[in-house]
C-alpha positions in Angstrom: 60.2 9.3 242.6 62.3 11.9 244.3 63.7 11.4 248.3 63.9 13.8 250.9 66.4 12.7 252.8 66.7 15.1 256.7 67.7 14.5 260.0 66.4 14.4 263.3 67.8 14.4 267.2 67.0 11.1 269.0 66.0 11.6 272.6 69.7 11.1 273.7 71.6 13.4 271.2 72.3 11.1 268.4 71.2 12.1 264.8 69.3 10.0 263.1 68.8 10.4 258.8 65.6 9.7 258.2 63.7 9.8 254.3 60.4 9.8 252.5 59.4 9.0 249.1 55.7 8.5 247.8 52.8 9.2 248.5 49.4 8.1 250.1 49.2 5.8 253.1 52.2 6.3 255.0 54.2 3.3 255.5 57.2 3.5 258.2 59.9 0.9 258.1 61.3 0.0 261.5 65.3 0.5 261.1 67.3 -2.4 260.2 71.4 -2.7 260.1 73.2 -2.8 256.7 71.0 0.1 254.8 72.1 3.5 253.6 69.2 5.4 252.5 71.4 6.9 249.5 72.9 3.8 249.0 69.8 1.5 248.7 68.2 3.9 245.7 70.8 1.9 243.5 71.7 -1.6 245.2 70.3 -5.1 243.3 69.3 -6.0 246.9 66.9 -2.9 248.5 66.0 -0.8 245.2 63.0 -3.1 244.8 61.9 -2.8 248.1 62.2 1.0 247.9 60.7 1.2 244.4 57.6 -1.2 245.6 57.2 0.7 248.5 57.5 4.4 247.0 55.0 3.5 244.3 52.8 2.5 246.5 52.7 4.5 250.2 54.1 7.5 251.1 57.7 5.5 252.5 59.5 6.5 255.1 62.8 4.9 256.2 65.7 5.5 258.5 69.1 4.4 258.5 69.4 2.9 262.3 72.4 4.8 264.8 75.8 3.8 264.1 75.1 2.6 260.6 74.9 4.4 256.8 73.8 7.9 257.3 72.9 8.4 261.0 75.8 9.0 263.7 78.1 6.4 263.9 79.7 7.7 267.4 76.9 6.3 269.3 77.9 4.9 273.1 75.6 2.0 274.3 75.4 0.2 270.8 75.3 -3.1 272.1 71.8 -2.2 273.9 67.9 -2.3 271.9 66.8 0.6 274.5 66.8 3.5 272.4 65.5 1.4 268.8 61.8 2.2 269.7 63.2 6.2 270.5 64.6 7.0 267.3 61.1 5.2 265.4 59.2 7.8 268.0 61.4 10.4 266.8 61.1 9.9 263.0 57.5 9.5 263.0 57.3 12.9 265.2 59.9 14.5 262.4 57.5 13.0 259.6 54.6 14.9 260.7 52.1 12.2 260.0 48.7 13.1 261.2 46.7 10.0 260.6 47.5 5.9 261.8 49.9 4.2 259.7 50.9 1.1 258.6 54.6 -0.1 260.3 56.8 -2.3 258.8 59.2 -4.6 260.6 61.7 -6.3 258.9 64.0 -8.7 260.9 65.1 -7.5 264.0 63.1 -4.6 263.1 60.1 -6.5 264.0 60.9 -6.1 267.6 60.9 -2.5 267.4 57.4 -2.3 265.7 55.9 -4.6 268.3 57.5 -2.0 270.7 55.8 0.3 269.2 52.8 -0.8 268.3 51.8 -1.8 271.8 53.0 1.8 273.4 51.4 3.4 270.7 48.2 1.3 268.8 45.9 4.3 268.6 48.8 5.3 265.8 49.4 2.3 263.9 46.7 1.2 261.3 48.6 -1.9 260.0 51.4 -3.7 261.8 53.7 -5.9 258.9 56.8 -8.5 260.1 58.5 -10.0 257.1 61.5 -12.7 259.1 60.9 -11.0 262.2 61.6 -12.6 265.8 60.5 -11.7 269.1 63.8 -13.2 270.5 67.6 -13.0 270.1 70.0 -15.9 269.1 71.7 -15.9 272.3 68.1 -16.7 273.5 66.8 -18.9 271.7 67.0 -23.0 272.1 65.6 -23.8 268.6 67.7 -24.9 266.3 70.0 -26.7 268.7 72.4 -24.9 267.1 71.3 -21.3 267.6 73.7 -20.4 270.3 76.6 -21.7 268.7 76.1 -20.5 264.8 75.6 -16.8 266.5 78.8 -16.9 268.3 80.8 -18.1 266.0 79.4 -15.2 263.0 79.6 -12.7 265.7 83.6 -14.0 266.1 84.5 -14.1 262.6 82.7 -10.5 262.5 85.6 -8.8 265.1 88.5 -10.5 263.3 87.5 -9.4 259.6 84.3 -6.9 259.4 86.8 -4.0 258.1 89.5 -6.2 255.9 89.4 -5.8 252.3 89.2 -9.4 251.9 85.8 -9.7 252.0 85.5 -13.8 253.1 84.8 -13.0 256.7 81.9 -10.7 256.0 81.2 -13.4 253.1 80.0 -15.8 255.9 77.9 -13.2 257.3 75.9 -12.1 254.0 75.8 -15.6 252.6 73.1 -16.5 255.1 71.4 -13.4 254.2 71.2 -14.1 250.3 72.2 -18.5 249.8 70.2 -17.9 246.3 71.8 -14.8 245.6 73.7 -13.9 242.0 77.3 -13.5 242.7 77.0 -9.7 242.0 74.3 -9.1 244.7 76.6 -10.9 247.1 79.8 -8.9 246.3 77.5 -5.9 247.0 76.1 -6.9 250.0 79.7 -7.8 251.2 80.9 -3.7 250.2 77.7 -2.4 252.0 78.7 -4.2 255.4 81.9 -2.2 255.0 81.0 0.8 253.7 77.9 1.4 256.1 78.9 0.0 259.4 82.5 0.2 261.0 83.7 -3.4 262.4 83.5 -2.0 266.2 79.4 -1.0 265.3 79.1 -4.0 263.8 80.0 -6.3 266.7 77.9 -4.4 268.8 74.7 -4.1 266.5 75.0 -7.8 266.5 75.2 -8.5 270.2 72.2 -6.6 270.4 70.5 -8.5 268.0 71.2 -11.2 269.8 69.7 -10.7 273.4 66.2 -9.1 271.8 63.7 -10.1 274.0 60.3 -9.0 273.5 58.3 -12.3 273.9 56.4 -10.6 276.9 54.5 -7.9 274.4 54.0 -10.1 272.0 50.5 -11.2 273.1 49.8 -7.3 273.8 49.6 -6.1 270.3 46.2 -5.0 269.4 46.4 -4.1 266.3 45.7 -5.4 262.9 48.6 -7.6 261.8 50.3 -9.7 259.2 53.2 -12.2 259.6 55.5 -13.4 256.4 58.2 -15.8 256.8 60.5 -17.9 254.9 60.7 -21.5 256.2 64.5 -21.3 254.5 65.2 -18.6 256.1 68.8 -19.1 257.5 69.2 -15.8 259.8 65.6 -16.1 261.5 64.3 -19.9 262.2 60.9 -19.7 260.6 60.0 -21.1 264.1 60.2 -17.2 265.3 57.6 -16.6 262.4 55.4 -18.7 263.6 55.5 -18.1 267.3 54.9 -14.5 266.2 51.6 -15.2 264.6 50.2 -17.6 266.7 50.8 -15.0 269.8 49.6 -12.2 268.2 46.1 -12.0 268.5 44.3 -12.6 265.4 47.3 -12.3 263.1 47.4 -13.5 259.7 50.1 -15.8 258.4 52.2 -16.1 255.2 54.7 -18.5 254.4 57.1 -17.4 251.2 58.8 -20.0 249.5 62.4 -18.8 250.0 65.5 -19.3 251.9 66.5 -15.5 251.5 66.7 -13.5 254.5 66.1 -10.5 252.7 64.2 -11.4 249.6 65.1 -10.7 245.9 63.3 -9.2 243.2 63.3 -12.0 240.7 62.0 -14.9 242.9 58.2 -15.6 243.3 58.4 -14.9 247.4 58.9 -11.4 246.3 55.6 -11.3 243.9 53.8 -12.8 246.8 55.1 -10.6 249.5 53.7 -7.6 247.1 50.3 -8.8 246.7 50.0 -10.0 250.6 51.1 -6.5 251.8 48.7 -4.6 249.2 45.7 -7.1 250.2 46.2 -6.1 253.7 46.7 -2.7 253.6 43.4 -2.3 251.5 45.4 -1.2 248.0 44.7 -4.5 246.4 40.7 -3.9 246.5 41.6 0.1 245.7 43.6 -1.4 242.4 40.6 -3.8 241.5 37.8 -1.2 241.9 39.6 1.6 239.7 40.8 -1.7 237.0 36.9 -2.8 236.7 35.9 1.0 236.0 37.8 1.2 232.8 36.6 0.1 229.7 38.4 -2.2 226.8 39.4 1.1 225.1 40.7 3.1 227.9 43.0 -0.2 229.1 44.8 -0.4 225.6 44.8 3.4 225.4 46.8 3.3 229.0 48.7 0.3 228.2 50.3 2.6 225.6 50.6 5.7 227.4 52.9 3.4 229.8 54.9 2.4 226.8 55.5 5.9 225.7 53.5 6.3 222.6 52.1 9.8 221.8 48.4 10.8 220.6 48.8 10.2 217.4 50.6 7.3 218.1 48.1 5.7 219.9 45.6 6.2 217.5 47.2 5.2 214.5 47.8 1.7 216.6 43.8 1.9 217.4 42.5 3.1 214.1 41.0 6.1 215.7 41.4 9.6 215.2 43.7 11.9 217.4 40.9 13.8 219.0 39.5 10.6 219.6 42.5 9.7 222.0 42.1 12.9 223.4 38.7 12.5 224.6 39.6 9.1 226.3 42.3 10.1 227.7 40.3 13.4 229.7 37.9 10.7 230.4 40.9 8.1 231.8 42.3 10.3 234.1 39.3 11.7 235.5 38.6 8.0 236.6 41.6 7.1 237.7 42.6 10.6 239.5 45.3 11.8 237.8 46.0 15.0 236.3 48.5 13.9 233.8 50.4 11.3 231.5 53.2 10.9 234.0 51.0 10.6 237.4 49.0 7.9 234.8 51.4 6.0 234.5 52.7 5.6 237.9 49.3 4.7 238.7 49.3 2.3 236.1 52.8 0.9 237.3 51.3 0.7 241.0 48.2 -1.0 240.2 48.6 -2.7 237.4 45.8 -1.4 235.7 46.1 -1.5 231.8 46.6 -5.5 232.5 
């Protein structure tokens, strides 16, 4: 998959990078802090997010103001105002001319819920993964809320920008407790490379006066809610309130304690097939699977594993005209043109399983 990466001017000046990758049903992610849309390509924490995404929408992302690629020199960071702005702005920039689904991860959730209520002729499919509808500073449950927010957001002004990395290590350890030690120590260099301390004091004040409990009950839209009852950044009690206010949501509950979650635990596999069943692509994947015969399953298992014609049919016993013909007939029921656009179909739907 190949990203566009462009920019776009937010209502009040500030560029904002924006990029796509994918194709078929767009899919907009809401901005969160600590991404860089270069960055994230590469990183053992987002790549599998992008690389699920990409394979399977046409994903568009944004790095939020003041953080990785979009302006940092942004006044008023310490205010949510102009969050649901720059989404506006992106989708305007994307040219998408049909509803699409909109994801909302975190404090990103708030923005989609802004969004989908100003705007719920546009969105198809509304998605919060750890999402909350209010702040820390806000919030009574835990007890401990208050306190555990203040005293983060204090050890974030003394050492966000030192090289010793063990103040921003109590920040990303609540984000990743199961993490390897190398996604950690990454995590820790993408605080400081993609937000400067100052940013990143503000960014989390914001975060923590969110308040958007009164448009919770307005969303009318289709929408799914996944939380992790672990989850040490968002109480899994914000999950909850989120679904049971949102008129006819559905509920998820991964088995994690990862804030953002990781590729190799199952909360990620279940995440995947919850977001594909929801938007539709599960049943799409099952429909072109049950058209394809025993033959044209191995022959595509193959094709994914690189083997040529004649390979293929020296493995199957068959001739290499044989192959051939299957293959014309394969793509033709699958919609592909190609060996390449076959096997990211393959990869996407799982089909030759």
């Amino acid at each position: 998959m190949k990203q566009h990466v462009r920019y776009v001017t937010s209502s009040d000046g500030v560029n904002v990078a924006w990029a796509e990758l994918g194709r078929g049903m767009p899919l907009v992610k809401a901005a969160t802090w600590l991404t860089h849309l270069q960055y994230d390509l590469e990183s053992p924490v987002w790549s599998h997010w992008t690389g699920f995404l990409g394979e399977h929408f046409r994903y568009i992302r944004y790095d939020e103001r003041g953080c990785g690629m979009s302006d940092w020199q942004v006044p008023d960071l310490a205010s949510s105002t102009h969050w649901l702005d720059d989404l506006e702005a992106v989708v305007d920039a994307a040219g998408i001319d049909r509803p699409f689904a909109l994801l909302g991860i975190s404090q990103g959730a708030a923005t989609a819920i802004r969004y989908a209520v100003k705007h719920p002729h546009r969105v198809s499919h509304l998605i919060l993964y750890g999402g909350y509808a209010l702040g820390c500073n806000l919030l009574d449950d835990p007890p401990n809320a208050r306190d555990t927010f203040r005293a983060v957001r204090e050890a974030m002004r003394v050492g966000w920008g030192s090289n010793n990395p063990a103040f921003r290590q109590l920040f990303t350890s609540r984000f990743l407790p199961d993490g390897t030690q190398a996604q950690l120590d990454w995590f820790n260099e993408l605080c400081r490379r993609t937000v400067p301390p100052g940013n990143a004091c503000a960014l989390m004040d914001a975060r923590g006066d969110v308040d958007v409990h009164g448009l919770v009950p307005q969303v009318r839209v289709p929408t799914l809610v996944l939380h992790a009852p672990r989850d040490a950044v968002v109480p899994f009690s914000q999950g909850r309130y989120l679904a049971g206010n949102i008129p006819g949501a559905g509920f998820v509950e991964l088995d994690s304690g990862n804030h953002v979650l990781l590729e190799n635990e199952p909360a990620w596999a279940e995440f995947r097939r919850a977001v594909l069943e929801f938007t539709g692509l599960a049943a799409t994947a099952d429909q072109e699977s049950s058209a394809l015969s025993r033959r044209e399953r191995e022959i595509l298992a193959l094709l994914c594993e690189g083997a040529s014609n004649a390979q293929i049919g020296w493995k199957l016993g068959i001739s290499e005209k044989t192959v051939r013909n299957h293959v014309s007939h394969l793509y033709a029921k699958i919609g592909v043109r190609s060996r390449s656009e076959a096997i990211v179909r393959s990869h996407r739907h799982g089909l030759p399983a």
